[in-house]
Each structure stands twice: as structure tokens, then as C-alpha cells.
C-alpha positions as CSV (number, residue, x, y, z in Angstrom):
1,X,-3.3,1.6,-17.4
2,X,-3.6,-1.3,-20.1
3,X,-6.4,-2.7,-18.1
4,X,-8.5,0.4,-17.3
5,X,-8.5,1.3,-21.4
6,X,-9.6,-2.3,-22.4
7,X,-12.5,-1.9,-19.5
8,X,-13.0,1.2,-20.7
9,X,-13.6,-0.1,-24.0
10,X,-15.7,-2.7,-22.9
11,X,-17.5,-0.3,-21.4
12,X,-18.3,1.5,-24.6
13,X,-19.2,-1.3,-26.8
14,X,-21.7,-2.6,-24.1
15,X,-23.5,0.5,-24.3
16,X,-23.4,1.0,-28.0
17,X,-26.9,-0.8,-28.5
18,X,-26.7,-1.2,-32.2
19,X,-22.7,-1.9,-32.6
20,X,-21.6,0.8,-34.9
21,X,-18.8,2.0,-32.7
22,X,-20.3,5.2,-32.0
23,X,-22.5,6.5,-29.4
24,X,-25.4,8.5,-29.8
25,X,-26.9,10.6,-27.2
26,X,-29.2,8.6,-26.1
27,X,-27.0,6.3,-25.5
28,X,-24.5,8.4,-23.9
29,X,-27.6,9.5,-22.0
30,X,-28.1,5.3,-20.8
31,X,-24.5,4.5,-20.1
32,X,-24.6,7.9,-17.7
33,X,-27.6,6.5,-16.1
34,X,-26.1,3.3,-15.6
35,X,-24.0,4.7,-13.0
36,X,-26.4,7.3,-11.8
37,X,-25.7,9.9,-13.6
38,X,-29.4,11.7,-14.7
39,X,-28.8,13.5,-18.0
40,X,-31.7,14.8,-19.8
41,X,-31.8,13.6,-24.1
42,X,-31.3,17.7,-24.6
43,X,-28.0,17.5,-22.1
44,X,-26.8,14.4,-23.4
45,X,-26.9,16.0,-27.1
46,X,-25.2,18.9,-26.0
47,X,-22.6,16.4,-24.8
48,X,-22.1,15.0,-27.7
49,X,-22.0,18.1,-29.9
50,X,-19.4,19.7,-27.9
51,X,-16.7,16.4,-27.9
52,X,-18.3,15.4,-31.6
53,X,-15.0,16.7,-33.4
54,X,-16.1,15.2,-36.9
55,X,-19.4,16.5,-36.7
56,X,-21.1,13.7,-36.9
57,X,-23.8,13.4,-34.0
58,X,-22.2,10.8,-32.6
59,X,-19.1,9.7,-30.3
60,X,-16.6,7.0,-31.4
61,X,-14.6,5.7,-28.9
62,X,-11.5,8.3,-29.4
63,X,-14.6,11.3,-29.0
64,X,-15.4,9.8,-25.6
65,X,-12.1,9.1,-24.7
66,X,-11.4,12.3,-25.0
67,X,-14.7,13.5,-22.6
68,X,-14.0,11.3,-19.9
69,X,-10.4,12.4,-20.5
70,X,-11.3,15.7,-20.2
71,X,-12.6,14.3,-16.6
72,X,-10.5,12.0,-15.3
73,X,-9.0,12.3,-12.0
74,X,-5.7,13.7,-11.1
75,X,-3.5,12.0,-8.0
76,X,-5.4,13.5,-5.7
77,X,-8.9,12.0,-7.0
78,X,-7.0,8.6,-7.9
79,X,-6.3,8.5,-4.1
80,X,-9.7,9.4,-3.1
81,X,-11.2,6.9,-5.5
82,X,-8.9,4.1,-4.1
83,X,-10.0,4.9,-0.2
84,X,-13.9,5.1,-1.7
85,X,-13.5,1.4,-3.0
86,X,-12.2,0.0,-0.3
87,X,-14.8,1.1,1.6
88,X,-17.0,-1.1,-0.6
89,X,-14.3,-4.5,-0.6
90,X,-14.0,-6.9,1.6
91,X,-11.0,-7.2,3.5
92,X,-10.6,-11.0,3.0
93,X,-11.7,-10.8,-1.0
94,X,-10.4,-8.0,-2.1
95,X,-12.4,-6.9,-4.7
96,X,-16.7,-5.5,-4.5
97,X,-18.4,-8.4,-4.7
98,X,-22.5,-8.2,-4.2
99,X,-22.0,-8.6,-0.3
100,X,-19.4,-6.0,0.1
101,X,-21.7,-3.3,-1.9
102,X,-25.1,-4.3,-0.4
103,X,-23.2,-3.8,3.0
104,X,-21.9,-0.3,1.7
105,X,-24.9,0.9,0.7
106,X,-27.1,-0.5,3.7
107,X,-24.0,1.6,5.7
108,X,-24.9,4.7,3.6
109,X,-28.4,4.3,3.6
110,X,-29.5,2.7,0.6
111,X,-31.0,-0.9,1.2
112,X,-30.6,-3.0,-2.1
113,X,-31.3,-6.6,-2.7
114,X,-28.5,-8.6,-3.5
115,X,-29.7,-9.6,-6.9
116,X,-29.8,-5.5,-7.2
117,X,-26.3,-5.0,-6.5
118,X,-25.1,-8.2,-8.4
119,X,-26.9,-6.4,-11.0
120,X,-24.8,-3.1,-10.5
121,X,-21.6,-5.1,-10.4
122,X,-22.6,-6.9,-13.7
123,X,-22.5,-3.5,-16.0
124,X,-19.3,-2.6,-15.1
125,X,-17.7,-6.2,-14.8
126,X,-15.6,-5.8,-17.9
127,X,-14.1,-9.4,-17.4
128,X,-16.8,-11.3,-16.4
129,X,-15.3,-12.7,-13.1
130,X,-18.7,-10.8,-11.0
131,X,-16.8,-8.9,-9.1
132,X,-15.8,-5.4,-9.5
133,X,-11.8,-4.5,-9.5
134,X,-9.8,-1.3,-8.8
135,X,-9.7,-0.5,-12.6
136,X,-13.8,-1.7,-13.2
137,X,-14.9,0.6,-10.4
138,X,-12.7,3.4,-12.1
139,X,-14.7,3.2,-14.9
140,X,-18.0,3.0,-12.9
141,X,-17.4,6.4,-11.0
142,X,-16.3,8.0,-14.1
């Protein structure tokens, strides 16, 4: 649990663009693309206004703790999530490296370069190693 709140973390620090450990909507709105997520500005302010609990028009990391808490998976999701990314690993690496995930998605459809799907593994890579673990793709299907 230690690991998937200091990815988390890094998470929301890479995405705060102008480092005052908050995140504004449109921000919020860029981290959610990120991962695929369209959000319109007017979604991603209404967002933010309903976790913003000191009404300031922003999120600080407890604020969007608290919305992706409000989101988080139960067992039943955990176990889906862990079947999902081994889909994606590698039996012999054990981890989604670029390979692994432009294999996935040439599987599912979706033909990426691999400097595309290095690139995808590289926002959510919270340690740097350029691979994505258990915990980093947690954070990226959140």
C-alpha cells in the first residue's frame, strides 16, 4: 500500500505543471487525458468543485486523494485489475515493458510504435526503472 501512495504522489506532482501542490482543472483535465480519460475544461471544473472541500478551485493532494478514493477498486476490481495487467507483462519479465504493451495493444487492435508505448509507460513510471509495475499500472487505470 506504501508503494501505490508514494506513486500516487508522484503522480500528482508530475502533473501539477506549476508546482504549488494543487491541481487545477485543467490540470486535472491533462493528467485524465494522460490515461485516456477525455474530460471537457467545464467537466474537469465541476470535478474539482465537488472534491474542492476548502473552496479553493483547486485539489491538493488530500482533495484528490479523496476523489480517486472515492473510486478506487474493491477486491473484486483489485482482482480484475491484476488479470488485465498480466495480460499486458511478459511472462519472463514480469513487469509491462514497451514490448509487452505494443503486443497488447497490436492484440486489441491498437497498433502503436514502440517509442509510443515507451512513451505511455514513461507517465506512469513513478520510479524511473521504464517499466510499469503492479502498483504504477494501478495508478494508470485509475
Amino acid at each position: 500500500m506504501a508503494s501505490y501512495l508514494a506513486n500516487f504522489e508522484q503522480i500528482f506532482t508530475r502533473f501539477d505543471a506549476n508546482g504549488d501542490g494543487k491541481l487545477s482543472p485543467s490540470e486535472l483535465q491533462c493528467l485524465l487525458r494522460s490515461i485516456s480519460q477525455e474530460l471537457s475544461l467545464e467537466e474537469a471544473e465541476a470535478v474539482v468543485e465537488s472534491s474542492d472541500s476548502d473552496g479553493d478551485g483547486l485539489l491538493d493532494i488530500n482533495e484528490f486523494a479523496k476523489f480517486v478514493g472515492d473510486k478506487r477498486e474493491t477486491e473484486e476490481e483489485e482482482r480484475e485489475l491484476r488479470e488485465a495487467y498480466e495480460m499486458f507483462v511478459m511472462k519472463e519479465e514480469g513487469h509491462i515493458t514497451a514490448k509487452s504493451l505494443k503486443r497488447m495493444l497490436s492484440r486489441l487492435g491498437t497498433s502503436k510504435a514502440i517509442d509510443e508505448c515507451m512513451s505511455m509507460i514513461c507517465r506512469f513510471d513513478g520510479n524511473g526503472d521504464g517499466v510499469l509495475s503492479f502498483d504504477e499500472f494501478k495508478v494508470m487505470m485509475i
